[in-house]
DRENMAR-81501 format. One line per 5 residues: number of its first residue (from 1); their letters; for each residue x, y, z of C-alpha. Coordinates in steps of 0.02 Angstrom, whole numbers. Layout:
BEGIN
NUM) a) X/Y/Z; ...
end
This chain:
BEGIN
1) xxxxx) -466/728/402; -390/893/341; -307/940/198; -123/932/280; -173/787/373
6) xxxxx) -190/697/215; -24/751/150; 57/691/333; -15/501/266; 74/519/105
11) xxxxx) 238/562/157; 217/430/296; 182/298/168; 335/364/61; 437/349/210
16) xxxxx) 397/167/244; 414/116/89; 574/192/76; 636/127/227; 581/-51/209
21) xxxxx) 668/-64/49; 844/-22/129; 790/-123/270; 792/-266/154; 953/-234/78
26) xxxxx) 1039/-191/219; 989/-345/319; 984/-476/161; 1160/-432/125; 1225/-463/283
31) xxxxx) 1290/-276/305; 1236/-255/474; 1316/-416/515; 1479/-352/471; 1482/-163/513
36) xxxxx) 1354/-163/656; 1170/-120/686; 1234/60/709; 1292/93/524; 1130/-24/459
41) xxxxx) 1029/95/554; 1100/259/511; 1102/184/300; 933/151/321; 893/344/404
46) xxxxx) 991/430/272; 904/329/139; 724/374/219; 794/572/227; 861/575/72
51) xxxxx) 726/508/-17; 595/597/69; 713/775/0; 696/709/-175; 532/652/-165
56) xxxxx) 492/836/-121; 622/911/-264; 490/831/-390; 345/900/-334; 282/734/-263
61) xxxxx) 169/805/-116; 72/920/-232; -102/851/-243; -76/923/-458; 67/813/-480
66) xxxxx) 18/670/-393; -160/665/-486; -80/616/-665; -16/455/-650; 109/477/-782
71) xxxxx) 184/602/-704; 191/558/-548; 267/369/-596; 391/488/-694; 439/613/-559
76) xxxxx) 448/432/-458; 596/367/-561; 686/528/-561; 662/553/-366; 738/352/-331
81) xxxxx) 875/425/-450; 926/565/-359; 903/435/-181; 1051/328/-271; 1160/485/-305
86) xxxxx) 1107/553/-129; 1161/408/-37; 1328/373/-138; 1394/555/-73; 1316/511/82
91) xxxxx) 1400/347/107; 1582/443/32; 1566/582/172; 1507/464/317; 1621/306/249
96) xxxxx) 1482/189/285; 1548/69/153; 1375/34/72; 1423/-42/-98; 1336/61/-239
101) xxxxx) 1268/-107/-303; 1161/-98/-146; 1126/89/-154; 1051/45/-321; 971/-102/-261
106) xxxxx) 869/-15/-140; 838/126/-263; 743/0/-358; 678/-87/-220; 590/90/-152
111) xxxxx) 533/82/-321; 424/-61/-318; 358/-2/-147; 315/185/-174; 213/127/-328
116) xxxxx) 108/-5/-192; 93/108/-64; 45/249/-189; -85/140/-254; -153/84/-96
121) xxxxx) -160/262/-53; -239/322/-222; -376/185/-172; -401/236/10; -428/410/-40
126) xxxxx) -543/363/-196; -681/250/-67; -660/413/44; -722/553/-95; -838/440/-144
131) xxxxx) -930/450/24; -900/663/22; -728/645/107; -574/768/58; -661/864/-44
136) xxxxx) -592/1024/-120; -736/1148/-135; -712/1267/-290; -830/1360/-387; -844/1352/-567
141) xxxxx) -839/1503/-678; -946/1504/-817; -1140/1471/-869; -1120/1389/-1028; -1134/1230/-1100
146) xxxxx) -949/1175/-1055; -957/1239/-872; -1123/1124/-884; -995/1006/-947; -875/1025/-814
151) xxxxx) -1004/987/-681; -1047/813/-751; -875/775/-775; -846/822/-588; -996/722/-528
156) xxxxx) -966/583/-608; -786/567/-554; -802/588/-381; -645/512/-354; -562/683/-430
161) xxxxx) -606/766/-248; -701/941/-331; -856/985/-250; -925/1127/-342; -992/1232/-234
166) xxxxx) -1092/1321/-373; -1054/1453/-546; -1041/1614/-567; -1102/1674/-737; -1237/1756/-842
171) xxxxx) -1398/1707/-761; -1494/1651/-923; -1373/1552/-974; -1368/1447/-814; -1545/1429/-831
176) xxxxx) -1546/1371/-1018; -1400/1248/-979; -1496/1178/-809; -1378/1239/-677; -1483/1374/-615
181) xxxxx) -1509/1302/-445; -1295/1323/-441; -1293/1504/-494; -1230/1609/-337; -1191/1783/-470
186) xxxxx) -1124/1871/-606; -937/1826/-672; -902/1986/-606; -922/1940/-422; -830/1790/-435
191) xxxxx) -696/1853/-295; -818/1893/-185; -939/1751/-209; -742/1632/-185; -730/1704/-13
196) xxxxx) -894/1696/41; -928/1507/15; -738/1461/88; -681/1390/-85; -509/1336/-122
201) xxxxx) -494/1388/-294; -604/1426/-463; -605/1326/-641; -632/1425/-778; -754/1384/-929
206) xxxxx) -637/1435/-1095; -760/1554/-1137; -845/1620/-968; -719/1793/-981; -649/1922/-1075
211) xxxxx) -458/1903/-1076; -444/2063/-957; -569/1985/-835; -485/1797/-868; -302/1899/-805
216) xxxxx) -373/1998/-657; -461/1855/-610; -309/1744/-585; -206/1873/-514; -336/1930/-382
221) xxxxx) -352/1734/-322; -176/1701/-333; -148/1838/-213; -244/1757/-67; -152/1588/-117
226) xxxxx) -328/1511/-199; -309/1391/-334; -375/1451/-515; -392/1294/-662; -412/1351/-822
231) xxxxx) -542/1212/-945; -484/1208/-1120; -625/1179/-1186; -528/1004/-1284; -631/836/-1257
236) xxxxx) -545/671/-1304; -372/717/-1341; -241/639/-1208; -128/785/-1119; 27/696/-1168
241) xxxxx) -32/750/-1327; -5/935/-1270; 133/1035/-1276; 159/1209/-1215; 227/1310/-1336
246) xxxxx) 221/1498/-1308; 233/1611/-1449; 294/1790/-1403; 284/1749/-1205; 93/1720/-1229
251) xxxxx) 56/1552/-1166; -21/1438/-1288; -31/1260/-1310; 17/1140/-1475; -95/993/-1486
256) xxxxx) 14/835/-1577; -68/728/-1687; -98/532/-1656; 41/410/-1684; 34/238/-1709
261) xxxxx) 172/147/-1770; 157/-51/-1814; 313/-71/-1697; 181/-7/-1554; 25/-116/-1624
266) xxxxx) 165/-280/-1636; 216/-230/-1466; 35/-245/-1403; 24/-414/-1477; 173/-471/-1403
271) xxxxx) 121/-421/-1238; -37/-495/-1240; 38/-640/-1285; 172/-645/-1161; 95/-614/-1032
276) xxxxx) -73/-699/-1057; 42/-863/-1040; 116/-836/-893; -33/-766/-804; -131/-929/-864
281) xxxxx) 34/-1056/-795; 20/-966/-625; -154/-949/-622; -177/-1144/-662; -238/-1166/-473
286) xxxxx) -356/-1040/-463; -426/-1103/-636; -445/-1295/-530; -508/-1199/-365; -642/-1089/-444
291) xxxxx) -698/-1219/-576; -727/-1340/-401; -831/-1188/-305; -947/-1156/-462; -969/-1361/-473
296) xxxxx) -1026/-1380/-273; -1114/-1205/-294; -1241/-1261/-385; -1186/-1423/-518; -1211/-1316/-666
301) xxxxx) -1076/-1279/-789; -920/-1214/-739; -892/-1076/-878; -997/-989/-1001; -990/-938/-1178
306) xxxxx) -1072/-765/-1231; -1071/-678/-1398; -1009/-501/-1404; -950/-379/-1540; -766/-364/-1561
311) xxxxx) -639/-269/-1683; -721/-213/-1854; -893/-264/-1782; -857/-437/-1796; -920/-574/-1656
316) xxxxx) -847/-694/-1545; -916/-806/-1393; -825/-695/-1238; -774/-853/-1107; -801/-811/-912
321) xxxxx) -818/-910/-744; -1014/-951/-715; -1073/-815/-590; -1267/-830/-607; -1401/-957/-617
326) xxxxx) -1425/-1060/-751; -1580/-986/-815; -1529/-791/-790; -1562/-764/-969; -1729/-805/-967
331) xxxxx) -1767/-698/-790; -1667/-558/-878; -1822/-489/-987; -1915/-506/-815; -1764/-367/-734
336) xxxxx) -1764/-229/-862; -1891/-117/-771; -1771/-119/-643; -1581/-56/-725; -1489/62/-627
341) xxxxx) -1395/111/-792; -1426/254/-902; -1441/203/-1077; -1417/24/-1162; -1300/-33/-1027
346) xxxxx) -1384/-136/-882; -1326/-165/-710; -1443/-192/-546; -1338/-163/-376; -1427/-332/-309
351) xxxxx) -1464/-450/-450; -1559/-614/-382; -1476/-704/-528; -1285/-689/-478; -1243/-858/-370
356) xxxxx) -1156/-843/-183; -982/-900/-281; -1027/-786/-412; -1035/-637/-306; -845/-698/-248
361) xxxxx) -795/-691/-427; -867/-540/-489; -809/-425/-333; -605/-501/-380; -655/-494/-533
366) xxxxx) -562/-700/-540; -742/-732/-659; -648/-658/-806; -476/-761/-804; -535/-878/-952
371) xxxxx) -547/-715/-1057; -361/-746/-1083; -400/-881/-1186; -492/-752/-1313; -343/-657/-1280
376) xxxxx) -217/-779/-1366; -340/-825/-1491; -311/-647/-1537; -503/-599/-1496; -457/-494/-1388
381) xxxxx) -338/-399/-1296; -275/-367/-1106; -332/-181/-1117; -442/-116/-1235; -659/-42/-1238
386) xxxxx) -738/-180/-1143; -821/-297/-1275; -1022/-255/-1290; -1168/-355/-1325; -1252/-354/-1514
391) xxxxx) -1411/-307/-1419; -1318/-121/-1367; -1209/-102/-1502; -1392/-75/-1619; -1416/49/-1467
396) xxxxx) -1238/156/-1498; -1231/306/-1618; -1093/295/-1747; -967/389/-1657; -976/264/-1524
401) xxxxx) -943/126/-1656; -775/185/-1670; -733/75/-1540; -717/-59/-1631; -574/-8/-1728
406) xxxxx) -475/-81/-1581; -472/-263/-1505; -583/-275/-1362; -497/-295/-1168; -527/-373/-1015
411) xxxxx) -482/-228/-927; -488/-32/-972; -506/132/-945; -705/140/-927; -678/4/-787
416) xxxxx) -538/105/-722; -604/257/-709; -815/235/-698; -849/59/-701; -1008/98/-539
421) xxxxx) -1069/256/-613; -1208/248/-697; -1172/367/-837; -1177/318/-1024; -1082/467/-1070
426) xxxxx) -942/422/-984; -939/256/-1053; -953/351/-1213; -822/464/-1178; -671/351/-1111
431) xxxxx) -684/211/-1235; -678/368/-1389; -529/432/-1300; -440/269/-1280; -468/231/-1472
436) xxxxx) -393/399/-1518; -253/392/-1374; -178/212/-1342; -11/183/-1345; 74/34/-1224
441) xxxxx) 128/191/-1085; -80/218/-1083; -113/11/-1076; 24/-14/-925; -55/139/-812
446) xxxxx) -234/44/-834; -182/-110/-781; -95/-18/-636; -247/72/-614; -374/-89/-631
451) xxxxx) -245/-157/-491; -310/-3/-371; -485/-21/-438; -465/-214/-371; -429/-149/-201
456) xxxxx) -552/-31/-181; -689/-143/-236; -606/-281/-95; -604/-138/38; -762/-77/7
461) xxxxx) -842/-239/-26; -769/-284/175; -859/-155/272; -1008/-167/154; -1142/-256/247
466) xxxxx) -1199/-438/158; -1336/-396/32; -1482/-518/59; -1451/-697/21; -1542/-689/-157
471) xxxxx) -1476/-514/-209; -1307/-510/-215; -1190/-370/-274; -1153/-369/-458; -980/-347/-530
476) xxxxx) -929/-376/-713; -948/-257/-848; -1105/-198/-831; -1218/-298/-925; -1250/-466/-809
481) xxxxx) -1357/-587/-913; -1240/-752/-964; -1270/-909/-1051; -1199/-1076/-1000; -1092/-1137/-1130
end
């Protein structure tokens, strides 16, 4: 599907959602019932127009601003803000007597419905570039170490949509940094070499040009409307935490220091809390249902208890659903050879040990529910580094042991953002930069984002084809063996 294609599905979904919500109000109110399908219709229209307008005014069909969700939840609110404005002078020049309770009532309701069809969206288009689909070819500028950088991070996050079509850059270098199979020229043909291999756009290594070449560069792309991303060079810092801030018109960029007040670490708690409780009431027949599947599975126990490392290195006994056999710690010694995991993590695609219910669990991810229980024993938290065993944590180097200076979670942003790749350094590199950047705005966008991660593990889990009966797909965190408690 092309590029615009893809944009024609996003403001589609934008427009349905938008719709619906008035929709909603306009026929749960009983407006149409009093002024006629006519007026309910045209409110409706003029909400969908409208909206669609301010949608645009923020920016919210540009692939750059829809790719930070911050910003685009952000540019959301304002855009429903200027639909409630919109549609009260709307509804004053057409007199179509919609009450501004209702104009604001839809506002919210579009809300609620541009974030779900957003996320269902996101998810669509995150199974697609995982198969090669809407990609955005660009070629990376730069033969060092962080354009080698760059590379991984673009490989491992496929999801981003950047196929690198190859670098341009001093040849040795690519060599000595592995990527000479990518090198297509000099830095100084980087125009030419753009054109020739029908890229959209470049990205930059900090250090790949001179500032004369760096200016040319962008202005000679720019020209035939090609995209040019400049790298910083800055690993682990969050880009809330920078601020432009140019000095003498020279653009330049202020990097804020962490904050972390004990009103934000009380407000964690109290979250947790809160909504551990209410998750575990309305839950309460799942808990019944599950615990019944795992009993007929198999008769073995219905939950198991596993020690893991938590804050300040300290242990606890992490509680799940059952998903394997009874005896899948001793057959785990036997399954080592075989990890699809780089590093101490382990993962196999088709363990024999996960159970036909367990495979159920792990792909909803419903087999880590009774983790709220650690949650309001204050063990752990709702978002937070994933809690490891004490077999890998004797495996991690001391800047990974920085992770325990936070509560474990359920859910975060490893999960979020890599939780199938393979790749220990990006294990590595999202839990360091969740220790150094939480805050609750951070926790709420990964459980949005685990949310999307849940539907594109159900979608892609549907048209997978059934694994063998004895090897069935694992889910979890990425180290499988259990023991029964």
């Amino acid at each position: 599907m092309p590029r615009n294609k893809l944009k024609m599905v996003l403001v589609g979904g934008d427009a349905f959602a938008i719709g619906l919500a008035y929709l909603i109000v306009v026929t749960s109110v009983g407006f149409t019932a009093t002024y006629g399908e006519i007026k309910g219709f045209l409110v409706v229209s003029c909400a969908v127009v409208v909206g669609l307008f301010a949608m645009r005014g923020q920016g919210l069909f540009l692939a750059r601003v829809s790719a930070v969700r911050i910003v685009e939840l952000t540019r959301t609110t304002r855009a429903m803000a200027v639909l409630a404005v919109g549609m009260i002078v709307v509804d004053r020049v057409l007199r179509l007597n919609f009450r501004i309770r209702y104009i604001v009532a839809g506002a919210v309701l579009a809300w609620v419905f541009l974030v779900i069809c957003r996320s269902a969206f996101r998810a669509w288009v995150s199974v697609k570039r995982t198969k090669g689909h809407h990609q955005r070819r660009v070629l990376v500028v730069g033969a060092d170490a962080e354009a080698a950088r760059l590379i991984e991070l673009f490989s491992t996050h496929a999801d981003l949509g950047m196929s690198v079509v190859g670098i341009v850059g001093n040849h040795q270098d690519a060599i000595e940094n592995n990527m000479a199979a990518l090198w297509l020229g000099e830095t100084d043909d980087a125009e030419a070499v753009v054109m020739a291999h029908d890229a959209s756009g470049v990205v930059v290594s900090p250090t790949a040009l001179t500032s004369a070449r760096l200016n040319a560069l962008i202005r000679n792309l720019q020209h035939h409307d090609l995209h040019v991303h400049l790298a910083t060079g800055v690993s682990g810092i969050d880009a809330r935490r920078l601020r432009s801030l140019p000095l003498s018109h020279e653009p330049m960029l202020y990097v804020e220091a962490p904050s972390l007040s004990k009103l934000q670490l009380a407000a964690k708690r109290t979250f947790d809390l809160v909504v551990s409780v209410i998750v575990l009431v309305l839950a309460s027949p799942v808990f019944l249902a599950v615990s019944i599947a795992i009993k007929l599975g198999d008769r073995g126990p219905v939950y198991f208890r596993q020690e893991r490392v938590g804050r300040n290195g300290t242990t606890f006994g992490v509680l799940k659903f059952r998903t394997m056999r009874v005896d899948a710690e001793e057959q785990l010694a036997k399954l080592r050879a075989e990890n699809e995991r780089h590093g101490p993590l382990f993962k196999m695609e088709r363990d024999p040990r996960v159970t036909r219910v367990g495979r159920l669990l792990r792909e909803t991810s419903l087999d880590e529910l009774p983790q709220l229980v650690n949650v309001l024993l204050g063990q752990m938290s709702l978002v937070g580094p994933r809690p490891a065993l004490p077999s890998e944590v004797e495996n991690f180097g001391p800047d990974l042991r920085q992770r325990e200076q936070v509560l474990p979670g359920i859910t975060g942003l490893w999960q979020v953002e890599a939780r199938d790749n393979p790749s220990f350094e990006a294990y590595r590199r999202l839990d360091l930069f969740y220790v150094e950047n939480w805050s609750i705005t951070l926790d709420l966008l990964i459980l949005l984002g685990t949310v999307e991660h849940l539907l594109v593990r159900l979608f892609t889990s549907l048209r997978r084809k059934p694994p063998h009966p004895a090897a069935d797909v694992v889910g979890g965190t990425g180290t499988v063996s259990e023991s029964a408690a």
